[in-house]
C-alpha positions in Angstrom: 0.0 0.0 0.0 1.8 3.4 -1.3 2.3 6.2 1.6 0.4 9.7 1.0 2.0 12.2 -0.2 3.4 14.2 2.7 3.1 17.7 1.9 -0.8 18.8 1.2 -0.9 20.7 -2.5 -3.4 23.8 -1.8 -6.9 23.5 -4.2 -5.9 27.1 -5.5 -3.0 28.0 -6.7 -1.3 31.3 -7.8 -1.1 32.3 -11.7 1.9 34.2 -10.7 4.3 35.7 -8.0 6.7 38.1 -7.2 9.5 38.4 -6.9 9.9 35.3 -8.3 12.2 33.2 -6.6 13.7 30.8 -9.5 16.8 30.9 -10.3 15.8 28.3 -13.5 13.7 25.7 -14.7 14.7 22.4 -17.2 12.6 20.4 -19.1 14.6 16.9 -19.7 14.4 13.6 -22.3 17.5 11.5 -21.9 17.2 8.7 -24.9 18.9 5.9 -26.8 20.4 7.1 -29.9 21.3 5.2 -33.4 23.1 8.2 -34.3 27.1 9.1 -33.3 27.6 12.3 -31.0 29.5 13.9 -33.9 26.3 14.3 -36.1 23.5 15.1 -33.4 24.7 18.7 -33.4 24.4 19.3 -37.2 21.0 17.4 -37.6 19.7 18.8 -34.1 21.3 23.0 -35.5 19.6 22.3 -38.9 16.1 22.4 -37.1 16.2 25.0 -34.5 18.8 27.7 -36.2 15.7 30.0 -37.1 15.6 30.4 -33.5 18.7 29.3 -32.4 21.7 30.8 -33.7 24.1 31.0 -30.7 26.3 27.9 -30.2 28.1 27.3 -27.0 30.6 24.4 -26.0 29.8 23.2 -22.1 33.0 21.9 -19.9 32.4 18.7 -20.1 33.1 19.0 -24.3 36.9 19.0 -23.3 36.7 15.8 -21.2 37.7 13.0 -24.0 34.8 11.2 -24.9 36.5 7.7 -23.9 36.4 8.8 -20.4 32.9 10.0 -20.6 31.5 6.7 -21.8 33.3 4.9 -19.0 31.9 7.8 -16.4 28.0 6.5 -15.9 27.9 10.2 -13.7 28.8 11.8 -16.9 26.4 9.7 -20.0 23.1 11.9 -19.2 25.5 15.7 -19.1 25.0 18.1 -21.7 28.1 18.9 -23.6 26.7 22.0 -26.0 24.4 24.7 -26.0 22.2 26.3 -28.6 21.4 29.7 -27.0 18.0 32.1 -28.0 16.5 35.5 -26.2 14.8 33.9 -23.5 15.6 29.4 -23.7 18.7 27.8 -24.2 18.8 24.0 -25.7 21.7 21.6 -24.3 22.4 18.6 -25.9 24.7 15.5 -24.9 24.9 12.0 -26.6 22.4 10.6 -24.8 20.2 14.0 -23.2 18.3 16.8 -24.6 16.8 19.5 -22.6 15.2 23.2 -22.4 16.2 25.8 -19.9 15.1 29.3 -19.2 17.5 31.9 -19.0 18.8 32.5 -15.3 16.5 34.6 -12.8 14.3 35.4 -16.1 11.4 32.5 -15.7 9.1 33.3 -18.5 6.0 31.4 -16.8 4.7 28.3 -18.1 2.6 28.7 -20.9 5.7 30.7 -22.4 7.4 27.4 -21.6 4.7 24.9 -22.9 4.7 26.9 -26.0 8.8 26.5 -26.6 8.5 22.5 -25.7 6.0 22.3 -28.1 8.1 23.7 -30.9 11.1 22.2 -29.8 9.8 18.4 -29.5 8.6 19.0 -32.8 12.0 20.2 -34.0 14.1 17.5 -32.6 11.5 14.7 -33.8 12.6 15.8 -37.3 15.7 15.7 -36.3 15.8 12.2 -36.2 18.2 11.2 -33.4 16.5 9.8 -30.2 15.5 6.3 -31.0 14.1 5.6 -27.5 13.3 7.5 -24.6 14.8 6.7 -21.3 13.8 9.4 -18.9 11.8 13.0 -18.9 12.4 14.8 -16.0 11.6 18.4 -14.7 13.9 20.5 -12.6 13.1 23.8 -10.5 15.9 25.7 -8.7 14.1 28.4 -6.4 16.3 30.7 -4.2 16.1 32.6 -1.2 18.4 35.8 0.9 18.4 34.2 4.1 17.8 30.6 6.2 14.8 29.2 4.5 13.8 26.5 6.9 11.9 28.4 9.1 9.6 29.4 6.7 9.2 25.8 5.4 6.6 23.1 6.5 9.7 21.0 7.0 11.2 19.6 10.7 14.0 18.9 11.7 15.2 17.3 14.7 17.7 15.9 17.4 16.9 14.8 20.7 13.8 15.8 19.5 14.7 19.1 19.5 14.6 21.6 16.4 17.7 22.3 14.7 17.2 25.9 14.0 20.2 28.2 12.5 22.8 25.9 11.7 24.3 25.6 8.2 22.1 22.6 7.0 21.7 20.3 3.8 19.0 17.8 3.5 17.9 15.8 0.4 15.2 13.5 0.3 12.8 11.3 -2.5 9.5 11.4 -2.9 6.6 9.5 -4.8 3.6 11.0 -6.3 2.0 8.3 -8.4 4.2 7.6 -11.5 6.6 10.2 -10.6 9.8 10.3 -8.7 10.5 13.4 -6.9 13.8 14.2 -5.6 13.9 17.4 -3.4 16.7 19.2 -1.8 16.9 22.2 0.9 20.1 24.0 1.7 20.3 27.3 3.6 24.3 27.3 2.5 23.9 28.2 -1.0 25.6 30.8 -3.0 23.7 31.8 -7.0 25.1 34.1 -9.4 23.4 37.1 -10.5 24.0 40.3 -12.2 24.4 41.8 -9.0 27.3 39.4 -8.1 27.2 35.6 -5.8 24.4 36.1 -3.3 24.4 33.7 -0.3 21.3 32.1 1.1 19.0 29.5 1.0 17.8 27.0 -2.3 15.3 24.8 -3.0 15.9 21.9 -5.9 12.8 20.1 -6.8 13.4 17.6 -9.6 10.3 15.2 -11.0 11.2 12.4 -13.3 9.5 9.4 -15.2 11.1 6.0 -16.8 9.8 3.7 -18.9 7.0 2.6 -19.8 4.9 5.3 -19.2 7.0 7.9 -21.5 7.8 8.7 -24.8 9.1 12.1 -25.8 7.1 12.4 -28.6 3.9 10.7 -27.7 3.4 11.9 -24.3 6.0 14.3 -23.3 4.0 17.6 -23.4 1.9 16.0 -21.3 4.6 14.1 -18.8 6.2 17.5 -18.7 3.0 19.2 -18.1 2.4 16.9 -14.9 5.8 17.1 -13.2 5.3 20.9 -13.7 1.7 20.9 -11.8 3.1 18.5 -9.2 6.7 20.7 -8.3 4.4 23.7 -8.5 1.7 22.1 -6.2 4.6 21.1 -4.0 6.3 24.2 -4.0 3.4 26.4 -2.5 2.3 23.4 -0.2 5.6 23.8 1.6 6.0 27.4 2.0 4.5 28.7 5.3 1.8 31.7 4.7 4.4 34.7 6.3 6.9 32.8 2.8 3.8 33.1 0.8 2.7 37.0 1.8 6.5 38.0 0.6 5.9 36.5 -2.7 2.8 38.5 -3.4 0.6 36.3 -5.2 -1.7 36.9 -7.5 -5.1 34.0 -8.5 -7.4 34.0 -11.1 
């Protein structure tokens, strides 16, 4: 018999908040390809380029790809970047994926209007024989220790442990989906301002197989992870967290 899911997800939601606390969001299909890595980036570039004119190499281009392939921490890493106004595409040999630019979330239906176009893109493409994951990442931070304003305990001696540089991870189910979610209050972000110290919260949602297929279902996988990180994100957050965010409903 499965466990409920420990953090109640409020009935109503808000449309929108500020300031918005995410740093940034990616949308994830890791996949089996027939192709070699030295043609993804042509036949990926020859889609998107309309868009997507930027090219960037990542740091793990440099490492040789022998070592990669005997690295299972490094298969699923993105090695390049296609970069546009407001969404970057990274691509790897065996991982595609859609960011938003840093502390620049566009909302969602900005979002599930780019997936669209870009599953479309890299289905002609013709790479990804078989998908192996989807997953959907949100990195939210915060100025300050972000426990206390979390529905989240923790405890010695049964005792709070309050103040103290802290680091917890934990996994989470919610039906098909496997949610990993990690709270530090140690963190340091770059901004435009310069590093800023404080607190982050890293909600990732992910699917296997069977129940995914970038093409057939993965505007709609993605679409669930989102609902579920979002429901989770504002069922955690105590109401003083929720007044600074200002939110706005329907």
């Amino acid at each position: 018999m499965s466990q409920p899911f420990p953090i109640p997800i409020p009935d109503r939601l808000p449309i929108r908040i500020a300031p918005c606390p995410i740093v940034e969001a990616i949308f994830e299909a890791r996949f089996v390809s027939p192709e070699s890595w030295a043609t993804m980036p042509g036949l990926l570039f020859a889609q998107i380029r309309e868009k997507y004119q930027e090219q960037k190499n990542l740091p793990l281009a440099l490492v040789p790809e022998e070592f990669r392939r005997q690295d299972p921490a490094l298969q699923h890493l993105p090695l390049l970047q296609f970069l546009s106004k407001d969404f970057l595409i990274q691509l790897g040999p065996r991982v595609v994926s859609l960011v938003t630019r840093p502390h620049a979330y566009p909302g969602w239906p900005a979002i599930r209007g780019e997936l669209l176009w870009v599953v479309e893109r890299v289905k002609k493409a013709g790479f990804i024989g078989e998908t192996e994951r989807l997953g959907v990442r949100y990195v939210d931070f915060f100025a300050g220790d972000v426990f206390p304003l979390l529905r989240l305990q923790l405890q010695a001696n049964e005792r709070p442990l309050l103040g103290a540089p802290t680091d917890v991870t934990t996994v989470l189910r919610h039906g098909a989906l496997a949610i990993r979610m990690r709270v530090s209050n140690g963190a340091i972000v770059a901004t435009a301002e310069g590093p800023k110290s404080g607190s982050v919260l890293d909600v990732e949602g992910s699917i296997g197989p069977p129940e995914v297929d970038l093409f057939q279902n993965g505007l709609a996988r993605f679409g669930e992870a989102h609902d579920t990180i979002k429901g989770l994100f504002f069922g955690l957050i105590k109401p003083e967290l929720l007044a600074r965010l200002n939110p706005v409903y329907e």
